[in-house]
C-alpha positions as CSV (number, residue, x, y, z in Angstrom):
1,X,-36.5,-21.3,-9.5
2,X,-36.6,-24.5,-7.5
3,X,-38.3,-26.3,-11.2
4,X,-35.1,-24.7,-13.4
5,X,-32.7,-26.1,-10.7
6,X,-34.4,-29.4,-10.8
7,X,-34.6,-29.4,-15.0
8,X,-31.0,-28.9,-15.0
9,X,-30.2,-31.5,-12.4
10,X,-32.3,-34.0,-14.3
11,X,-30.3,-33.2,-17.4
12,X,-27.1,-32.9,-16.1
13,X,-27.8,-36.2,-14.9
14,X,-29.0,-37.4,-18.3
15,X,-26.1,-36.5,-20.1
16,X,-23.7,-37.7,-17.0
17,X,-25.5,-41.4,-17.6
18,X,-25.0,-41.1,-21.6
19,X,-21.6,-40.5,-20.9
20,X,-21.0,-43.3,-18.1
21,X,-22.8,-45.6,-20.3
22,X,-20.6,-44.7,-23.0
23,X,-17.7,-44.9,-21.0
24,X,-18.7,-48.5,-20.0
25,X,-19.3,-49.9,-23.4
26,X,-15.7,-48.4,-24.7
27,X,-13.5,-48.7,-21.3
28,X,-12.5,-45.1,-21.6
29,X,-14.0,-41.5,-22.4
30,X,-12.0,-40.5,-25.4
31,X,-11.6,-37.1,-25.5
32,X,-14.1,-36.0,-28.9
33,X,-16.7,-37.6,-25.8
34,X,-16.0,-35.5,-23.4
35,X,-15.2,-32.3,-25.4
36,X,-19.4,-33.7,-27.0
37,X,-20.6,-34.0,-23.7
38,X,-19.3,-30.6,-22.5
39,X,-20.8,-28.9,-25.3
40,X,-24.3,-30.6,-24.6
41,X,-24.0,-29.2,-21.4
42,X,-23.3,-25.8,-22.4
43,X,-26.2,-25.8,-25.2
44,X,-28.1,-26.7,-22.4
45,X,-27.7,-23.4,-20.5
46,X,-27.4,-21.5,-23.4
47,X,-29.2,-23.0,-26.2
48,X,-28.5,-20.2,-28.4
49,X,-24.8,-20.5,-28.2
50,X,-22.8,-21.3,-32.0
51,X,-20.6,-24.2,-31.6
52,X,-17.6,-22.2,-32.3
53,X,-18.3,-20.6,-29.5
54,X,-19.1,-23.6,-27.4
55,X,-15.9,-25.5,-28.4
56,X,-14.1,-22.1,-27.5
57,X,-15.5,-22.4,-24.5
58,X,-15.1,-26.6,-23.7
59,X,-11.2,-25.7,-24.8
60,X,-10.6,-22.7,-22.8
61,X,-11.8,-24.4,-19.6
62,X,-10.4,-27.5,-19.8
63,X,-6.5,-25.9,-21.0
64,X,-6.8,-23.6,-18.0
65,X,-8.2,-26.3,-15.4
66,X,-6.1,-28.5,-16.1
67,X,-3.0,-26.6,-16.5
68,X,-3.6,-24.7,-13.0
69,X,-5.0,-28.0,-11.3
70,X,-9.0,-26.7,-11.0
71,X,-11.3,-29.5,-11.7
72,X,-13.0,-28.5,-15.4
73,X,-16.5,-29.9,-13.9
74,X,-16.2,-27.3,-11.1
75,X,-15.8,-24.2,-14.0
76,X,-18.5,-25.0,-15.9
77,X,-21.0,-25.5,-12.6
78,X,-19.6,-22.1,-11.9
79,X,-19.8,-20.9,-15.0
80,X,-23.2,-22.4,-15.6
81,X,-24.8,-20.8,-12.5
82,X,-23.0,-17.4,-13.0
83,X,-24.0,-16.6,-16.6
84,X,-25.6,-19.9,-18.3
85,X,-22.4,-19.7,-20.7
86,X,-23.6,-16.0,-22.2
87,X,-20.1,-14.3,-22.4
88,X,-22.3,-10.9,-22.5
89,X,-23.8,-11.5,-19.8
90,X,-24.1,-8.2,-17.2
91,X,-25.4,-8.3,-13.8
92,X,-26.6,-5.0,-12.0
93,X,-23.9,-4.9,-9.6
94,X,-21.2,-4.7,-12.7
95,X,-19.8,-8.1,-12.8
96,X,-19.1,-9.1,-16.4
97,X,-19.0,-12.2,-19.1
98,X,-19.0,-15.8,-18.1
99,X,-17.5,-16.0,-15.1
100,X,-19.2,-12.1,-14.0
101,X,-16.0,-11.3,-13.3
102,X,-16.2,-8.1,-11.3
103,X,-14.2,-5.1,-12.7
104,X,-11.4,-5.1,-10.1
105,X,-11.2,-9.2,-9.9
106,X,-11.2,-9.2,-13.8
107,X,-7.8,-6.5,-13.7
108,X,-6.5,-8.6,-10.4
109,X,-6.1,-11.0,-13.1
110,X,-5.2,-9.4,-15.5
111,X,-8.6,-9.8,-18.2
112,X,-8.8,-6.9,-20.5
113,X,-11.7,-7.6,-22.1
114,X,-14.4,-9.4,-20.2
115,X,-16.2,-10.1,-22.8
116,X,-13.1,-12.1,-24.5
117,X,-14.0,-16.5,-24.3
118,X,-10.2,-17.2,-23.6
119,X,-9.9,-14.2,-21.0
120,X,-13.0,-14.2,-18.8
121,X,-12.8,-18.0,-18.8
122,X,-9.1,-17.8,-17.7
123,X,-9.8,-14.7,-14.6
124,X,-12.6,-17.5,-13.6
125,X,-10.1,-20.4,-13.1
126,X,-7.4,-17.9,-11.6
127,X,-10.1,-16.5,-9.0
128,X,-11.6,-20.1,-8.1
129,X,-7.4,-21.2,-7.7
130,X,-7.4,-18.1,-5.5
131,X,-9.9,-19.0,-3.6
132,X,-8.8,-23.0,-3.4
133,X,-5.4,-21.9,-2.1
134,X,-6.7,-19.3,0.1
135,X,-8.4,-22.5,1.8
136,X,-6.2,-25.0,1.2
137,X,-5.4,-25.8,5.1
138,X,-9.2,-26.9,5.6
139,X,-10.2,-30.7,4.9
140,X,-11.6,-30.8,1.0
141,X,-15.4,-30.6,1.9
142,X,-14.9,-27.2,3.7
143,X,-12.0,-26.1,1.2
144,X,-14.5,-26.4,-1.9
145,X,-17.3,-25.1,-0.1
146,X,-15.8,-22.2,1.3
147,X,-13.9,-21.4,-2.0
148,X,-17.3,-21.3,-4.1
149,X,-19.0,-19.0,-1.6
150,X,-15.8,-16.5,-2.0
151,X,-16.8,-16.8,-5.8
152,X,-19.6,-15.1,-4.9
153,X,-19.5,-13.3,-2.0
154,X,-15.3,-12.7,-1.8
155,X,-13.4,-14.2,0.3
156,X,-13.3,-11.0,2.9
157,X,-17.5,-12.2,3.7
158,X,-16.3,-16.0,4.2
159,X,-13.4,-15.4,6.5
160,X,-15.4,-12.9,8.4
161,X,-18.3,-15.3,9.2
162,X,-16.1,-18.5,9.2
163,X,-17.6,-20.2,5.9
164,X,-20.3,-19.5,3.8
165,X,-21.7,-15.8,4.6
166,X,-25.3,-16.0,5.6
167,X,-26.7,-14.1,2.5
168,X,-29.5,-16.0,1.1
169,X,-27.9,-15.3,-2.5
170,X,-24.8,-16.8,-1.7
171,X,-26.3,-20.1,0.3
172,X,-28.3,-20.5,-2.4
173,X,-25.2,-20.1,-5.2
174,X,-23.3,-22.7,-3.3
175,X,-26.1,-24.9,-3.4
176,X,-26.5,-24.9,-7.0
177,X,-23.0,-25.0,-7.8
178,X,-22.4,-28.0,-5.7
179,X,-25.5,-29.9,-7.0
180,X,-24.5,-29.1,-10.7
181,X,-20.6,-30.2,-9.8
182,X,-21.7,-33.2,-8.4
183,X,-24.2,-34.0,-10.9
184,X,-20.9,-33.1,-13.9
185,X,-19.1,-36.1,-11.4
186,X,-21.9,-38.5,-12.1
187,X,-22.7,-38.4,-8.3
188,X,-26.0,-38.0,-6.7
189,X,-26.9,-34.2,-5.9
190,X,-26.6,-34.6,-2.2
């Protein structure tokens, strides 16, 4: 686990450089850039994914980010780390699609079909707003950190224990997602 988690901060680092260097040599990221280097991303995870499907995916996330203020970079290390963008994807305890949206989050936010691009990629930036909002009052380090481990663990665990719940799953979910977020930012992982 610990050589997967360091492949993909190597390449996420990779393609953060191509970008930045492109960046540099033009002034600006144009937008075909980024939507290019979102979908590298995403082929990375799931390398099997069509690229209707993966520009489905690069437009859902960022029209929803960015229309209800969630950093796109912060979806996809989410989505990345829950499903590795496989919008089939099931886990045991019944979450579903990419965000494994759990059956009662999914209808909280009104997704019909979990296995829907546009709908399971909009319940994931509703939930992670949630989940900002619900910890809005704390500085931004704790804010972020204590909204991810609600993605996992829900944000009953987190209040109860006052931050991240001390589940090895969920420590080690906030880990990744913070690495991989950091790493989409072009910062170091730590």
């Amino acid at each position: 686990m610990r050589l997967k988690s360091l492949c993909i901060a190597v390449l996420v680092a990779a393609a953060t450089f191509a970008l930045n260097a492109e960046t540099s040599r033009a002034g600006a990221t144009t937008s075909a850039q980024a939507m290019s280097a979102y979908e590298s991303a995403i082929r990375y995870f799931n390398p099997g994914i069509g690229d209707s499907d993966a520009r489905r995916i690069v437009s859902a996330i960022i029209t929803d980010a960015y229309q209800d203020g969630v950093d796109p970079r912060l979806v996809v290390a989410i989505i990345a780390t829950e499903s590795s963008f496989d919008k089939t994807a099931r886990s045991s305890a019944g979450a579903m699609g990419l965000g494994q949206l759990m059956p009662a989050t999914a209808a909280d936010v009104d997704v019909s079909n979990a296995d829907d691009i546009d709908q399971n990629v909009r319940g994931t930036v509703l939930t992670l707003k949630g989940n900002l909002e619900h910890y809005a009052s704390l500085d931004p380090q704790h804010k972020f950190v204590y909204a991810i481990a609600a993605y996992n663990a829900g944000t009953g665990a987190v209040d109860e224990y006052h931050g991240v719940p001390p589940y090895d799953e969920t420590i080690r979910y906030v880990w990744k997602v913070v690495v991989l977020w950091r790493r989409l930012c072009g910062l170091s992982a730590t």
